[in-house]
N, C-alpha and C positions, 0 to 999 in steps of 0.2 A: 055091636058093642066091641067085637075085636078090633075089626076098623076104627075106633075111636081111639081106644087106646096103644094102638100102631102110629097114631096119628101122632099123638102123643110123646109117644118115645121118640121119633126122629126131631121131631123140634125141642126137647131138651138136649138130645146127643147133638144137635145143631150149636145151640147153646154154649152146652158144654165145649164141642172146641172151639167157637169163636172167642171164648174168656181164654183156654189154654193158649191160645196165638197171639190174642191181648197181653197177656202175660210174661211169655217168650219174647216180642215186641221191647217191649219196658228196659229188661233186664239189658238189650242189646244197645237202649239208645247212651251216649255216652255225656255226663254232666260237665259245666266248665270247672277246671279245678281251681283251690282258692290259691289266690295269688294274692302276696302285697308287695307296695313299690314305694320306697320314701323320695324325695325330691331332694335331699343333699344325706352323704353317711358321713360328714366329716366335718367339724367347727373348730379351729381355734378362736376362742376367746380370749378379750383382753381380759387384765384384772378387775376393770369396772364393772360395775352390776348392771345387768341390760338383758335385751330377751331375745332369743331367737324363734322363727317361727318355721317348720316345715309340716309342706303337704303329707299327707299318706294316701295313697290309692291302693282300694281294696274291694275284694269284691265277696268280703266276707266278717262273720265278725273277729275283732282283733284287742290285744289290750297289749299294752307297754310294761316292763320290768326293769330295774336300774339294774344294772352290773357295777358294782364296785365298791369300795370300802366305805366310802359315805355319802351317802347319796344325800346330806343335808345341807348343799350348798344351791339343789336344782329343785325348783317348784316346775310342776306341769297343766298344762291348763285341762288337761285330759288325762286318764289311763286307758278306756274300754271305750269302744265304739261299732259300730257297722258302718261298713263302704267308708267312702271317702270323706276327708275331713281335714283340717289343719291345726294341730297342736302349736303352743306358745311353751316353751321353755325359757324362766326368768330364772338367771344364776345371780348369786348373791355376791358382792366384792370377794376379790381374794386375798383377802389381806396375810395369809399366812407367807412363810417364808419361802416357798418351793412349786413348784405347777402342781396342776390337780386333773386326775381326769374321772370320769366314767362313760361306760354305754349303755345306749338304750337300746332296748332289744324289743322290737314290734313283732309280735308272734298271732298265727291265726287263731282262737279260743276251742277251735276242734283239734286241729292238729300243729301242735309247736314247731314243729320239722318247717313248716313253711314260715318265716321270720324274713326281717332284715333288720340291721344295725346303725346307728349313728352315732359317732366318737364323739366327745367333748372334750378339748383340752383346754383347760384357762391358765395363762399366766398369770404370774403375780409382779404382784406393786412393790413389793417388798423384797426383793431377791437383791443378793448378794451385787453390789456395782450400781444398784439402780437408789434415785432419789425418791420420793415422792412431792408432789407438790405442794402440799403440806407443809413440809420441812423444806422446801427450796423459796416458798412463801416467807417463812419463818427467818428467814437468812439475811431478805433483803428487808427487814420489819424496819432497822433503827438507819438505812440509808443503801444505795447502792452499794451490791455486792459481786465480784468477781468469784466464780467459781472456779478456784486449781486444780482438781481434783478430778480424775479419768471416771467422773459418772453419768451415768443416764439415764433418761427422766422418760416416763409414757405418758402419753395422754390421748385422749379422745377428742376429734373432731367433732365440736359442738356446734359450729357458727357455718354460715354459708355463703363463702365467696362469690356464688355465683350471684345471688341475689346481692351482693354487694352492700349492706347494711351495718357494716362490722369495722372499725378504722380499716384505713388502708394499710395494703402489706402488714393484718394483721390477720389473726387465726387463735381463737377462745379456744382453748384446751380443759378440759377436764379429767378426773383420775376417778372421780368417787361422786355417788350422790347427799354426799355429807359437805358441811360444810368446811370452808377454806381448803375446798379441793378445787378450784380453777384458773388458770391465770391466763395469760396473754402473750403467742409468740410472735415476735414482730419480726419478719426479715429484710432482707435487701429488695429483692422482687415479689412479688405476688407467687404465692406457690397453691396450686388449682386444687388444693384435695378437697374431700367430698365429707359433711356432715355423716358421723359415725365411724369414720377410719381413723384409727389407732397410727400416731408417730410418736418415730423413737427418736429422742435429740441427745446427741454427742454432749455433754456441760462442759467441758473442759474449757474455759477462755470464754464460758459465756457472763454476760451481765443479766443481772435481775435489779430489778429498781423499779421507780412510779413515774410513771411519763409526766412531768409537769403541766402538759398540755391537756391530757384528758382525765389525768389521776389515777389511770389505770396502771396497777402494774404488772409492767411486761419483763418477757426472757428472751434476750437477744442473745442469740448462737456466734460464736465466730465468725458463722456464716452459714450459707443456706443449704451447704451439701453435709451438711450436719447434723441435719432434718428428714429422716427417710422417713416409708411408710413401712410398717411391720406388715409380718405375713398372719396378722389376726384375720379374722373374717368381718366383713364391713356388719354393723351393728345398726340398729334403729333405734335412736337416741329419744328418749321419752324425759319432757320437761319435771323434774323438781318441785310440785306443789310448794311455795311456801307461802306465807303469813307477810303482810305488809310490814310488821314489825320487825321479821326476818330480812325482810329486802332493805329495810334501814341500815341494819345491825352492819351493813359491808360483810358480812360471812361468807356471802354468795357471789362474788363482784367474781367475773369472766364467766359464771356458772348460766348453763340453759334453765331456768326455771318457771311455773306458770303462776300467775296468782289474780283469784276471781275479782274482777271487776269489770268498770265499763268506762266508758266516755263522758267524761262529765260534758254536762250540757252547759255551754256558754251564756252570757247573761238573755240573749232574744231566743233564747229557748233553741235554736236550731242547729245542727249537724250538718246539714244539705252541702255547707259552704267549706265546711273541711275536709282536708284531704290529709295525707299520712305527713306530707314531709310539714304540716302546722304544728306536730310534735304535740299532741296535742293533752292535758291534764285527764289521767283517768283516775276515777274513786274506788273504792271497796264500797261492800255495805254500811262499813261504819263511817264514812265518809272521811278516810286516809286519802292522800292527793299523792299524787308520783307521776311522770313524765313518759309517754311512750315516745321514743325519738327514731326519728328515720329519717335520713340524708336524700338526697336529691337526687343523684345516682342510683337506689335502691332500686329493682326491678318492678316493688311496689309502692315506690314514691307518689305518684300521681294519684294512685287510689284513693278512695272516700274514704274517711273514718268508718270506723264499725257502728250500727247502732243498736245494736242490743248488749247483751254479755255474758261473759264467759271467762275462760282461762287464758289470758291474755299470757301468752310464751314470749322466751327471750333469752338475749344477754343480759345480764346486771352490770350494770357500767354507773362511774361516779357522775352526779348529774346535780352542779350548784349547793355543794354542800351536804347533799345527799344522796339518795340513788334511782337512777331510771332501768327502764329495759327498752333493748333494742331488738325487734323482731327479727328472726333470723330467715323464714321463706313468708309468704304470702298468706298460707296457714294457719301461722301464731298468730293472724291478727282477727281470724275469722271469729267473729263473736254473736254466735244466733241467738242466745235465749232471749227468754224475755228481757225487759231491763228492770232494777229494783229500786225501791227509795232509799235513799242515803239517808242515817239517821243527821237527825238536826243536834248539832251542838260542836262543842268545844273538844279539844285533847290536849293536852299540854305538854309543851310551855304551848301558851294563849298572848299576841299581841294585837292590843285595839289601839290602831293606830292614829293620829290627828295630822299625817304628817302629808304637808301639798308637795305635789309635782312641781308645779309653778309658783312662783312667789306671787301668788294670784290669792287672795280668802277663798274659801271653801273648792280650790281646786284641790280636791284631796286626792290621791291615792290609791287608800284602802277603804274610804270610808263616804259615805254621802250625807250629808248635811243640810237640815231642813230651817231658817232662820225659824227661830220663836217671834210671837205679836206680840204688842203691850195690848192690845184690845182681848188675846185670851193668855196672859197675864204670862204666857210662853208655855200653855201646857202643849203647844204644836210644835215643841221645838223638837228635833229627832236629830240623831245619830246613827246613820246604820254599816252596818260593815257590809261591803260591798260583796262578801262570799253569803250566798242567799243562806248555803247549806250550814254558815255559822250561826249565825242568827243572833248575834248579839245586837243591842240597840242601847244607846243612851239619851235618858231624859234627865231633865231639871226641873227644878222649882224654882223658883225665886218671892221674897218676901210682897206683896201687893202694895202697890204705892199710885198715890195720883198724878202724880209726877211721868210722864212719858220718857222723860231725857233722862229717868233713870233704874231706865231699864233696859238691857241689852243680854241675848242671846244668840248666838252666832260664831264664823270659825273665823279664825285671825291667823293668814301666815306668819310668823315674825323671819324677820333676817335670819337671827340665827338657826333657825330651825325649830326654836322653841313654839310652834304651831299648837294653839290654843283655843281654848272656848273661852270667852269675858262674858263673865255671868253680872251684869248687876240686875238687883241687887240682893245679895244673900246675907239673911240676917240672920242673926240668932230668935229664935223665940218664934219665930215665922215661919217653921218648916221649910228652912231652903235646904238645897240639898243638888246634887249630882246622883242620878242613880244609873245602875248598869245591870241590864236585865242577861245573864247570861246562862243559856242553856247549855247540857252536859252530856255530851256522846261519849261518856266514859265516866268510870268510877273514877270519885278525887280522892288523893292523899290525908291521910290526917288534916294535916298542916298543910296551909298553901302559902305560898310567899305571895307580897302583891305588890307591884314598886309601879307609880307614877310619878307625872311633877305636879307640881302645884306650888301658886305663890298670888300674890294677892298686892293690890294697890291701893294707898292712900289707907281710907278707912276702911278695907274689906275685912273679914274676919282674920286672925288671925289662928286659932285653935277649931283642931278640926279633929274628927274620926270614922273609922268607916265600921259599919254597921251590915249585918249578913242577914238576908230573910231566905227561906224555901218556898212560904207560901204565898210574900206579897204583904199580910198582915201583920205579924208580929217580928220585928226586925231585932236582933241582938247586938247590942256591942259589950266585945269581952271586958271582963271588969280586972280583968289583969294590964289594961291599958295597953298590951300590944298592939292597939291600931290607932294609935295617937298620932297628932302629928304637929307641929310650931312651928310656923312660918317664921325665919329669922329675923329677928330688927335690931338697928335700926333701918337698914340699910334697903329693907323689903318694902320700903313707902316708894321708893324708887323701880320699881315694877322685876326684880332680879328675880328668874327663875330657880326653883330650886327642884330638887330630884327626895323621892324620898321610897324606903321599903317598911311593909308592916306585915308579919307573920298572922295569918289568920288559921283558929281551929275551933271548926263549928263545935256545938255539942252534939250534932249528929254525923254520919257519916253523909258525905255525899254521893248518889248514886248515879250511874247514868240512866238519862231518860226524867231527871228531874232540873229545874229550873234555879240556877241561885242569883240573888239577888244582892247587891253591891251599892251600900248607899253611902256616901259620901257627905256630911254635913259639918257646922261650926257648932262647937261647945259651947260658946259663950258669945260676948260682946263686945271682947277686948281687939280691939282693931292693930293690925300688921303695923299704925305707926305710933301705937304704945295708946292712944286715943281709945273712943266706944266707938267700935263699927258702926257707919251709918250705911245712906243708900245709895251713894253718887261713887263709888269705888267698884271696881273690876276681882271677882275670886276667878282667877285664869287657872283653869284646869288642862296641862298641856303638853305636846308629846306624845303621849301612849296612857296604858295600860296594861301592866304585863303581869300573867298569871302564872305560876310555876310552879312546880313539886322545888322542897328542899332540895338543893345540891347535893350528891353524892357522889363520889369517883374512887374504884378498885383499880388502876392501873397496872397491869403486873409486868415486874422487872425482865429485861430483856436478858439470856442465856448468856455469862459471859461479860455482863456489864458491870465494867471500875467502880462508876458512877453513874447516878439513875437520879433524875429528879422529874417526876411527873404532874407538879404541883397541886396534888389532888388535894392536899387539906385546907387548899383557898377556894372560898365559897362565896365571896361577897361581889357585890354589883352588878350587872345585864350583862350576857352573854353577847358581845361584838356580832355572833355571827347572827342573831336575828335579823340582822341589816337595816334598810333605811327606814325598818317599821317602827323603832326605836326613837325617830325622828334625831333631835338636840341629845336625847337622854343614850345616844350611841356612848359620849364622854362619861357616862354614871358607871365609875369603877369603886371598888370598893379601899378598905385603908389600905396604907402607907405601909410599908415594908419594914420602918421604924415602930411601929404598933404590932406587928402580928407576932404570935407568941410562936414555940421554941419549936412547936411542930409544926409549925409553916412554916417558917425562917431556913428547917434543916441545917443548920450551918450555911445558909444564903446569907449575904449581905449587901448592902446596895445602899443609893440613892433614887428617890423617885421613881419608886417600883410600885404597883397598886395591884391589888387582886381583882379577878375575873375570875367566873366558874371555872377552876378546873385548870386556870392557864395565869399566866400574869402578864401583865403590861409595864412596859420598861417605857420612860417618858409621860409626863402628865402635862393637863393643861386645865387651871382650871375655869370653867367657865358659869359657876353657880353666883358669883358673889362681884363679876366682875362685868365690866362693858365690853359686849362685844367688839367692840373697834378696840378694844384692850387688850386682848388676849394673848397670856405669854404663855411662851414654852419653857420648859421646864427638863432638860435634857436629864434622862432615866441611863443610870446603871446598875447592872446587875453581874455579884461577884459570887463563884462556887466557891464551895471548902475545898482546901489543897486535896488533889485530887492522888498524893499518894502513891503514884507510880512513874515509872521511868522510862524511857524509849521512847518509841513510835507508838502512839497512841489513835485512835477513830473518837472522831468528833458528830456526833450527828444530835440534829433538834428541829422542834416542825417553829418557823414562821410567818408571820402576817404581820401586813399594814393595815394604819388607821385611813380612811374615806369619810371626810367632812359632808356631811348632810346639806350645806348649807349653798353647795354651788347649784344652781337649780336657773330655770330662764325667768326672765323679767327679775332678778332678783340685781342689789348693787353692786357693783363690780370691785368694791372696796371693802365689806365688811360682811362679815365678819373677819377675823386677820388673820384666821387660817382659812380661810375660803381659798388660795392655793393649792391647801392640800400638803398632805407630810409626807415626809421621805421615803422613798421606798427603798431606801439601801440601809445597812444597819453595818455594826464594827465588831467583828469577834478579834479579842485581845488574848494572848497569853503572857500572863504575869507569872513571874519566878521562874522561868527556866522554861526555855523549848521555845519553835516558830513554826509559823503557817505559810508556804509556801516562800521559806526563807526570810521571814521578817516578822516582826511579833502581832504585828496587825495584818487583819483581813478584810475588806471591804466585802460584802455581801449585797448585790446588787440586785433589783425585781422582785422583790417581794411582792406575791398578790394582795390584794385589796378586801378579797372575797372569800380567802380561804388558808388556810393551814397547809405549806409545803414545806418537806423533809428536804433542809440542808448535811450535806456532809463533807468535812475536812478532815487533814490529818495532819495531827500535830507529832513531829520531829524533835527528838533531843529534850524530851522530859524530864525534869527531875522530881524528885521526893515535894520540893514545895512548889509546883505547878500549880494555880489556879486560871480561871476562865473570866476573861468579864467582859460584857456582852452591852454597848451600846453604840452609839449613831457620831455621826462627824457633823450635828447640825449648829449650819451657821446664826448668829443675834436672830437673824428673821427666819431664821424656820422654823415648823413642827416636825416635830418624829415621834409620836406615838408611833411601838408597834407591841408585838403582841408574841411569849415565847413559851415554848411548852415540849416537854419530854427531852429533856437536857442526857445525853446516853454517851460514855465514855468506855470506849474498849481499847480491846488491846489489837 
């Protein structure tokens, strides 16, 4: 028994000190202490809003603290973590007057003694000497502007020379991710800086203006050593989300921005055969069109189109009247998602065009054209617009007759452009009709405007109206006679085209996603040559079709300006710049300058001045009532009210030329008689006092054909009764339509 319990005691005293040596052990091994290491302690920031990213390495856990009076200019993608990680800090612009800073202070969560720091200093956009681009935008709005003044401008390296996508010897700047923050610096040589580096430009002696050639406008420096790079820290330039309607608006033109979309698919369904530099048409979901371009040179020129989608990145640059993006690396054009269906329909303004390429029939354009039988009395006949994702289509009726010879449905190019369908025979009483099935990828206006031509031969109808359905079944025409319409006679036996607009307002709203329906019919019996409509006569429905919201225009007065005339309260006739969709009915301007009342007039006065949306047309020609191998011109001028000041005055206004529809292949080389085509020089005149480059006239030479560019002159030795008047040197046989808008007088 004592043996047992001997036994005993030494194997816990065993025990025992093997745990005290275990113990002892422990206390002596030594642990790693915590440590943390940031990957940069120091930022300068520009004043743009942009993010930085650094590592932390740790091997414990850690949280971050802001030091400094307001820490409400810096989001963090993190505070608290264990071990290692990489925090995002997004500073907001700095728009205030003066730099700003704080530190972050990364600290261990057991013991604060072990930390490290990282400074943030941002400059501002705003300091004292410096422009912004905003207001250096704002400068050159009404014409090229020379900057006197010892200031300086920053901006952010948006664009990527390397990749070479971007004009040459140019370099996209931006200050802000708002708009009308970007512009364009052009210099002498190529200067190699790097997407996301911050330069400072010297202004003194520089020009700002819109390059004629690509509409972009740019800031030339005196010169290139005028152009440093700041000691900011290089930034990671994150694209601009915007909306299709945003990338219209010009807001963003020089600006990096992305916006979702894909590749629209050509008409054989495939992608396989494009590559970047095809420039090729991409949509949104709601089936917006806009241009992705890329030059040949590009690093990613050769590449395949994308085929799925995504956020298609860029520049915003002017692209035919509206605006495209230019990808800046290889990146912005990478588009993996899936791809989506474009909705089907319309947006407006809406043009259904009839207008041929060749003076060939149904070589159309924009449209394809199906002849109608006399065996199914032409319910085969079709119209379709050649963009699938529009989806509009036009059919006819025609009255039923035994008669074969008279009945015709088909396209007809004419000479002058006036490209038609000759429907016989459309009678009254017989449900004839033109209809236009057009679906709606957007909500419509109240009110829509709806201007085609139409005109009719021998005994075709003369009284006609158009009629609205949603469902297909019950068709409306308003009883207030806004959709009327009277083929003119007598003179309309003789097959004259005529142009005609009619204000349409359902009793419902129209929504997107629903279908409207456009029927087109004769009232009565009374035929275009005073006769009863019979069946051997052509109702020529021809040109277009053009849908629109009411005219509207806010134009607001430039900073500084004498005289301002923006002609926004002319609202009558089709917008020139739809172009050759317009076909003949490009010439459909609205009244005479001797008709429009006291708030379109402004104290304007003139001869042969006509309205267009928003702009006016100096020069007419008319071509409704006349023969085409007839056609005269009509030389337009256009006179300001004494403009009331004296000196040395700035002249600036945006111009355009007219482009005849009618010159086209296989067509006759003689007629119509401006198929030459009109002038593209125009005459600014000062009357009462003062000259332009020493003489009271100024010849203005180049005008485009396609678009609105900002002229600017300076008129010398003004007096109190100075006026402006604004037309052409054209000879018996020429035309000169042209087209003039935002008339800006300073000082």
């Amino acid at each position: 028994m004592k043996k047992n319990l001997l036994n005993r005691f030494f194997r816990w005293s065993a025990a025992l000190t093997l745990l005290l040596a275990t113990g002892a052990c422990k206390e002596e091994v030594e642990l790693p202490r915590e440590s943390i290491s940031l990957s940069m302690h120091a930022i300068l920031a520009p004043s743009f809003a942009t993010s930085f990213s650094f590592d932390i390495q740790a091997n414990c856990g850690w949280q971050i603290s802001i030091v400094g009076e307001d820490p409400s200019w810096i989001k963090l993608s993190a505070t608290t973590d264990t071990g290692l990680a990489t925090v995002t800090a997004s500073l907001l612009e700095n728009d205030t007057p003066g730099t700003r800073s704080l530190t972050l202070r990364v600290a261990a969560r057991r013991d604060a003694s072990i930390a490290e720091e990282i400074r943030f200093v941002q400059a501002s956009a705003s300091g004292e000497g410096y422009l912004g681009i905003a207001d250096l935008r704002a400068l050159a709005a009404d014409g090229d502007y020379t900057v006197s003044e010892a200031l300086k401008l920053r901006g952010v390296v948006v664009s990527s020379v390397q990749d070479n996508n971007y004009f040459e010897q140019c370099i996209a700047l931006q200050s802000a991710p708002e708009p009308g923050c970007g512009i364009t610096l052009r210099t002498d040589e190529t200067l190699y800086y790097n997407m996301g580096e911050e330069l400072e430009i010297a202004l003194e002696g520089a020009v700002v203006g819109v390059n004629p050639q690509t509409g972009v406008m740019e800031l030339k420096p005196l010169s290139d050593d005028r152009v440093t790079r700041s000691e900011t820290t290089q930034v990671t330039v994150e694209a601009l989300q915007i909306s299709y309607e945003e990338l219209c608006s010009g807001d963003y033109e020089s600006m990096y921005v992305g916006i979702y979309s894909q590749v629209f698919t050509p008409e054989d369904g495939s992608l396989s055969d494009l590559t970047m530099m095809d420039n090729p048409s991409m949509q949104d979901p709601d089936n917006n069109r806009f241009r992705m371009l890329t030059d040949q040179a590009a690093s990613f020129g050769i590449d395949p189109v994308p085929d799925g989608s995504g956020i298609l990145k860029g520049i915003v640059v002017p692209d035919a009247g509206t605006y495209a993006i230019r990808p800046c690396t290889a990146g912005d054009k990478e588009l993996d998602g899936l791809r989506f269906g474009a909705s089907v329909g319309i947006r407006l303004p809406y043009v259904f065009s009839l207008y041929a390429a060749s003076q060939n029939n149904k070589d159309c354009k924009y449209v394809t054209v199906t002849d109608g039988t006399f065996s199914k009395l032409g319910s085969d006949f079709k119209v379709v617009d050649k963009n699938a994702d529009v989806g509009v289509v036009l059919t006819a009726k025609v009255a039923p007759t035994s008669n074969s010879s008279y009945f015709r449905l088909t396209h007809w190019a004419d000479e002058g452009a006036h490209d038609n369908i000759p429907a016989k025979s459309m009678v009254y009483g017989q449900d004839s009709y033109f209809l236009f099935t057009v679906p709606l990828a957007e909500d419509m206006p109240a009110t829509l405007r709806i201007s085609f031509g139409m005109s009719g031969t021998g005994g075709a109808p003369k009284n006609w109206a158009l009629a609205y359905s949603t469902d297909g079944s019950r068709y409306v025409t308003p009883s207030d006679n806004s959709t009327a319409i009277s083929i003119p006679e007598p003179i309309a036996s003789s097959g004259y085209f005529y142009y005609f607009t009619v204000k349409l307002t359902p009793q419902v709203r129209l929504m997107k996603g629903q279908t409207l329906l456009l029927k087109l019919y004769p009232t009565d019996d009374v035929s275009c040559n005073g006769g009863t409509a019979g069946y051997n006569s052509d109702s020529r429905l021809h040109s277009c079709l053009a849908i629109e919201a009411l005219p509207s225009f806010e134009t607001p007065k430039p900073d500084g300006a004498l005289y301002f005339e923006p002609f926004d309260n002319l609202t009558e006739g089709l917008d020139y710049l739809y172009g050759d969709k317009l076909a003949a009915m490009l010439n459909y301007c609205g009244s005479d300058i001797a008709n429009w009342d006291e708030s379109q007039k402004n104290g304007l006065s003139g001869t042969n001045v006509r309205q267009r949306p928003g702009y006016a047309q100096i020069g007419y020609v008319e071509s409704q009532a006349v023969k085409r191998a007839e056609y005269v011109n009509q030389v337009g001028a256009l006179v300001t009210p004494v403009l009331g000041a004296t000196g040395t005055l700035n002249l600036s206004f945006k111009a355009m030329a007219y482009k005849t529809c009618s010159d086209r292949p296989d067509a006759k080389p003689s007629e119509p008689k401006d198929k030459k085509g009109d002038l593209t020089s125009i005459v600014v005149e000062v009357v009462g006092g003062g000259t332009i480059d020493g003489a009271t006239k100024k010849v203005v030479d180049g005008l485009s054909t396609s678009q609105f560019d900002t002229w600017s002159l300076t008129i010398e030795n003004a007096t109190e009764t100075t006026q402006l008047r604004f037309t052409s040197d054209a000879a018996e046989e020429d035309f000169s339509r042209w087209f003039i808008d935002d008339i800006c007088v300073t000082r």
